[in-house]
C-alpha positions as a LaTeX table, in Angstrom:
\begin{tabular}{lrrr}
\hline
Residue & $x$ (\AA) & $y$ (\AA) & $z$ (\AA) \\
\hline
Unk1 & 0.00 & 0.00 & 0.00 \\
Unk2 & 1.22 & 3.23 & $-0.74$ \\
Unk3 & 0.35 & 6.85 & 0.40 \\
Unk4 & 0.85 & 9.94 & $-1.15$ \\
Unk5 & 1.22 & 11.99 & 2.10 \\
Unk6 & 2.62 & 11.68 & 5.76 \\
Unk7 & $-0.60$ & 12.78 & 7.01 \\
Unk8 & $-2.32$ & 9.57 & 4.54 \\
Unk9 & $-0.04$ & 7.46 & 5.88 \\
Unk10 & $-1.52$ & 8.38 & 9.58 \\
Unk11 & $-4.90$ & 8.42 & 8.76 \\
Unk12 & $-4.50$ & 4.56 & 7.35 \\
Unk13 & $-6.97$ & 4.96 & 4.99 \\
Unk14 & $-9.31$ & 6.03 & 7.48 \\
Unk15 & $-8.28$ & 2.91 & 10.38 \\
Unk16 & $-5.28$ & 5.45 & 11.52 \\
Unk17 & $-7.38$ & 6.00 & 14.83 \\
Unk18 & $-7.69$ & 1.91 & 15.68 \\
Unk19 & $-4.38$ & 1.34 & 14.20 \\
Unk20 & $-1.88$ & 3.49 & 16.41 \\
Unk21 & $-3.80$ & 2.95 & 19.38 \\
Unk22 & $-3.15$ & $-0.24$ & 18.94 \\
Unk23 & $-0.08$ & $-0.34$ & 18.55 \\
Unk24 & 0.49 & 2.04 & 21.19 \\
Unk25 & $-1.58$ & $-0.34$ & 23.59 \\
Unk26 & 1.27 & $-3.42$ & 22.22 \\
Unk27 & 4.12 & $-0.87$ & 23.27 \\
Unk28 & 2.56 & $-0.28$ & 26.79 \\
Unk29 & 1.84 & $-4.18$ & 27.07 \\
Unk30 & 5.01 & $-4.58$ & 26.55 \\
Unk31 & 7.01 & $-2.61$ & 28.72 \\
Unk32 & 5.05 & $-3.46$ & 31.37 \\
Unk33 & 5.80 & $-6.91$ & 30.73 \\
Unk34 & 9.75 & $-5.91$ & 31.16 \\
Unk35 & 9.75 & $-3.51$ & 33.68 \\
Unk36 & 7.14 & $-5.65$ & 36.29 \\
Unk37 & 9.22 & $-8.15$ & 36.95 \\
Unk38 & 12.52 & $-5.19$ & 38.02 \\
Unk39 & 9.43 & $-3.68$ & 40.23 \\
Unk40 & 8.56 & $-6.93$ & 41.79 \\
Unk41 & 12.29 & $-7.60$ & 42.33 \\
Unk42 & 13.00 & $-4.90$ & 43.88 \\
Unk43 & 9.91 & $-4.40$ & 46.49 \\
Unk44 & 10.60 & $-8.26$ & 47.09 \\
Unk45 & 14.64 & $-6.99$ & 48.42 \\
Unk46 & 13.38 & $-4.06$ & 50.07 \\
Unk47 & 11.14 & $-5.86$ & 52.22 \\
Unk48 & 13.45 & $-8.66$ & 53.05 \\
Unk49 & 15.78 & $-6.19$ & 54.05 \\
Unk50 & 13.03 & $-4.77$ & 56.56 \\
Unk51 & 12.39 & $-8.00$ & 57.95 \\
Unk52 & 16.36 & $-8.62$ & 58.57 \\
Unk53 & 16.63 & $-5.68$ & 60.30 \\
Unk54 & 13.63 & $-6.18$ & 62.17 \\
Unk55 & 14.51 & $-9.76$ & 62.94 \\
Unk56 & 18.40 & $-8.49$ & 64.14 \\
Unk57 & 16.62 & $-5.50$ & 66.15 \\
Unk58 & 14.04 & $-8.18$ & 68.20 \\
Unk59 & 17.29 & $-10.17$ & 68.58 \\
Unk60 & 19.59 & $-7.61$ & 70.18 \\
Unk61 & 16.65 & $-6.73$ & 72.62 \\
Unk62 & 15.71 & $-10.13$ & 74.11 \\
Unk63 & 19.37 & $-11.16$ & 74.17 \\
Unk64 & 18.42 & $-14.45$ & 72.90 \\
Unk65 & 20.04 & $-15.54$ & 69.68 \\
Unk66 & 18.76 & $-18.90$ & 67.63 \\
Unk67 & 22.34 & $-19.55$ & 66.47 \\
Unk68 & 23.13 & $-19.65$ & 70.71 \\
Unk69 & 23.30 & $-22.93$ & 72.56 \\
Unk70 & 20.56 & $-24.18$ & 74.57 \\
Unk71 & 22.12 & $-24.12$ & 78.63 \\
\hline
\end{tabular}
């Protein structure tokens, strides 16, 4: 198919509308798809990191330590 103007080739032969929406709606899809996982990732770390600290804070309070031998 050929067009005889830039703005023909946007309208698509009247489809333009359906056609770059969706392939804007592909482009979205797929950056979600590789970003989600480095979001996930990272909220995963961060809270394992809060319940380390959390876990070495109750520690250092009760003086007890799991790794310390039953006396």
């Amino acid at each position: 198919m050929s067009f005889d103007s830039f703005g023909d080739f946007l309208a698509m032969g009247g489809h333009g509308f359906y056609v770059w929406w969706a392939y804007l709606l592909t482009a979205v899809v797929v950056a979600l798809i590789l970003v989600w996982p480095v979001w996930r990732r990272r909220r995963f770390l961060r809270e394992q990191r809060g319940r380390l600290r959390r876990s070495r804070a109750l520690g250092g309070q009760t003086g007890s330590s799991s790794d310390a031998p039953e006396t």
